[in-house]
C-alpha positions as CSV (number, residue, x, y, z in Angstrom):
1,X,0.1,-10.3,-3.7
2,X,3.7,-11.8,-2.3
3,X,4.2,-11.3,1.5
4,X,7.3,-8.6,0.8
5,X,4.4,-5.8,-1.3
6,X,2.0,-6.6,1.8
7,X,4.8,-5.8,4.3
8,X,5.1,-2.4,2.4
9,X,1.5,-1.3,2.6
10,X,0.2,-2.0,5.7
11,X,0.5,0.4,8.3
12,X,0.7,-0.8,11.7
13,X,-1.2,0.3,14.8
14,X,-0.6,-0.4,18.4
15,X,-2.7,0.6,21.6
16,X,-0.7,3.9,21.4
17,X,2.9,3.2,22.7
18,X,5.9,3.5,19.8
19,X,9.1,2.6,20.1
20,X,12.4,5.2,19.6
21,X,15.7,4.5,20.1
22,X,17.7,6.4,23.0
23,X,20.6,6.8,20.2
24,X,22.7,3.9,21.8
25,X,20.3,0.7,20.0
26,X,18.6,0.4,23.2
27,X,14.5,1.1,23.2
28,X,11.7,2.9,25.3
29,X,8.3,3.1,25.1
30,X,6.7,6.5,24.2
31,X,2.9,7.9,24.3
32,X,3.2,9.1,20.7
33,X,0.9,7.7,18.0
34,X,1.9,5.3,15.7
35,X,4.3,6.5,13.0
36,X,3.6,5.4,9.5
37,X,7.6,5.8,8.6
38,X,8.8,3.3,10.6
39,X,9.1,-0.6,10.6
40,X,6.5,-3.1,12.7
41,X,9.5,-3.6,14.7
42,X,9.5,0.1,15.6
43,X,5.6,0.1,16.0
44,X,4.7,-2.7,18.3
45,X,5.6,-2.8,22.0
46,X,6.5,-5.3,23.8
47,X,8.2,-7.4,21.8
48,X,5.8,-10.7,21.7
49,X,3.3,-7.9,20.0
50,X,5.9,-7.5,16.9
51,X,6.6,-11.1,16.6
52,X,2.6,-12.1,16.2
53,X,2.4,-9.2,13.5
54,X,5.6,-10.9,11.7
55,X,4.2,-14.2,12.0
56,X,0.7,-12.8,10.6
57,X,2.5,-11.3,7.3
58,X,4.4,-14.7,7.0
59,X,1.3,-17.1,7.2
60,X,0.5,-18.1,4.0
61,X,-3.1,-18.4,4.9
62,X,-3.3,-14.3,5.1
63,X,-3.4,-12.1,2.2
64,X,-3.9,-8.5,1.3
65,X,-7.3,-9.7,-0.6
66,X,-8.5,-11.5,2.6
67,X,-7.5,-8.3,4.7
68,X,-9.3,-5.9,3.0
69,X,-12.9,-7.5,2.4
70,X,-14.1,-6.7,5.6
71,X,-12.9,-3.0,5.0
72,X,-14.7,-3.1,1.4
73,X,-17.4,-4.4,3.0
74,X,-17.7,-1.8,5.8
75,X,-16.7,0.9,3.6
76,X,-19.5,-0.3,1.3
77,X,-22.0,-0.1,4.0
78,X,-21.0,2.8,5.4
79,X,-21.0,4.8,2.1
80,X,-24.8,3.8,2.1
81,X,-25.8,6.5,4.7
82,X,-24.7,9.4,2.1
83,X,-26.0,10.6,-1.0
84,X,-23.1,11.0,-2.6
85,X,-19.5,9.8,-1.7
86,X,-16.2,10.7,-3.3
87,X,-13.5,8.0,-4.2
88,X,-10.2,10.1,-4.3
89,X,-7.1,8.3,-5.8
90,X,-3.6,8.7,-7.4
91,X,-0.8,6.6,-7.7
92,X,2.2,7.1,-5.8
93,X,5.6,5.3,-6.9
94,X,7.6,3.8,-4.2
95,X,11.3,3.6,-4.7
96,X,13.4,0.4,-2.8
97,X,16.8,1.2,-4.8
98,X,18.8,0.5,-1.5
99,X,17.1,-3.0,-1.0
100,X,18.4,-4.9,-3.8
101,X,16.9,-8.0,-2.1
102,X,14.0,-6.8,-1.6
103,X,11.5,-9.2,-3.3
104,X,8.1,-7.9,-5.8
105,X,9.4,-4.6,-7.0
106,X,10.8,-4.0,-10.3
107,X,12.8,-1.9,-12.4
108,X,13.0,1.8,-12.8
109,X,14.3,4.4,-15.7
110,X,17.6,2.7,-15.0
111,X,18.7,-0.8,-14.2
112,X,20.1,-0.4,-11.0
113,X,16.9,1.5,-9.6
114,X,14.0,-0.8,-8.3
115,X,10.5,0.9,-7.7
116,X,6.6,-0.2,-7.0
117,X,3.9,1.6,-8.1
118,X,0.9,1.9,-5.3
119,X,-2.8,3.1,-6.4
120,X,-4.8,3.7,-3.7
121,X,-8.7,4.4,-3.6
122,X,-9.5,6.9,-0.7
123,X,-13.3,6.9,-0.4
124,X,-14.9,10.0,1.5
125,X,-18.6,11.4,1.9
126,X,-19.0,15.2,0.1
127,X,-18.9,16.5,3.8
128,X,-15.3,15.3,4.2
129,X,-15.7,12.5,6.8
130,X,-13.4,9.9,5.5
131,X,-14.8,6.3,5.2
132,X,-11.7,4.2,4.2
133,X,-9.0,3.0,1.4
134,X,-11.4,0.9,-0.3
135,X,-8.3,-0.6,-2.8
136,X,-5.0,-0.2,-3.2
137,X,-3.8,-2.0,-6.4
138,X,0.1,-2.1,-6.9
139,X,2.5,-3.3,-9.7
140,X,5.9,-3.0,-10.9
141,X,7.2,-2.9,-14.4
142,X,8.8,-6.2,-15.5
143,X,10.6,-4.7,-18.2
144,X,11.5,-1.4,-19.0
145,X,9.9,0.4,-21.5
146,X,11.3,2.6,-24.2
147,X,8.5,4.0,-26.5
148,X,7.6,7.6,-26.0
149,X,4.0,7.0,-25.2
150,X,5.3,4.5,-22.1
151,X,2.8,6.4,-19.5
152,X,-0.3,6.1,-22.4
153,X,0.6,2.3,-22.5
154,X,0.8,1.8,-19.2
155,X,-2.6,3.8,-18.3
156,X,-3.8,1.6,-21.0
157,X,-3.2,-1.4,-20.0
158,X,-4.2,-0.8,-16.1
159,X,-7.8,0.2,-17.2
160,X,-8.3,-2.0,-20.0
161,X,-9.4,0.6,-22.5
162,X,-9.5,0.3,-26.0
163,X,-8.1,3.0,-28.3
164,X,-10.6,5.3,-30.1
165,X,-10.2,3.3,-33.3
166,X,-10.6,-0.5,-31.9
167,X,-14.0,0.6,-30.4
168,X,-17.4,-0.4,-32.5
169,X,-19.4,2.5,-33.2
């Protein structure tokens, strides 16, 4: 996953303390929660706080896969103390039109329109407590599509069915 589609999906947390603007650019510290809308530069206070989370999503060393495994793992062994857990998902479509330089995101119905497509896996006991996103696999189109079964195609190709009639009986 390139650094730009990891910036997009992580959320980031602090001990508590945003950051809002008093409307002239200058900053102050607030006791609200985290906001999942705004930018790590919003999120982290003080400063040397959003500067180690900017050099973290640079390093080339981290990655979304290396990120998440521990989660997986946790989720994994977590789910283990139910009899049944639920993994909830849908796929959301993310649309960057007014970042043309934004890297990892492709194009939309129209050429000028840039989008990326998130999946994420929500996994949760019958009860309702919530153990985790277990995955969250994203994609872009790299070419727009014109048939009129785009979405079957698409579907199709994500989970690596085979049509009815390509399947031994």
């Amino acid at each position: 996953m390139s650094g730009s589609a990891f910036a997009v999906t992580h959320h980031a947390f602090s001990s508590g303390a945003g950051r809002t603007s008093d409307g002239n650019g200058s900053h102050a510290s607030t006791l609200k929660s985290p906001s999942y809308t705004k930018s790590v530069s919003w999120q982290h206070y003080p400063w040397s706080e959003t500067k180690a989370a900017y050099r973290c999503f640079s390093n080339d060393k981290v990655s979304a896969n290396k990120i998440m495994t521990p989660h997986k793992e946790n989720i994994t062994e977590r789910a283990q103390q139910f009899k049944r857990v639920l993994v909830l998902q849908d796929t959301t479509e993310l649309n960057y039109s007014g970042q043309k330089e934004k890297q990892g995101v492709g194009p939309k119905k129209h050429k000028d329109e840039r989008n990326l497509f998130l999946h994420p896996q929500l996994v949760i006991s019958e009860s309702g407590v919530c153990l985790g996103v277990y995955d969250d696999y994203q994609w872009f189109r790299d070419e727009l599509k014109t048939s009129k079964n785009t979405r079957q195609e698409i579907c199709n190709d994500l989970l690596h069915k085979k049509h009815v009639s390509e399947k031994e009986t």
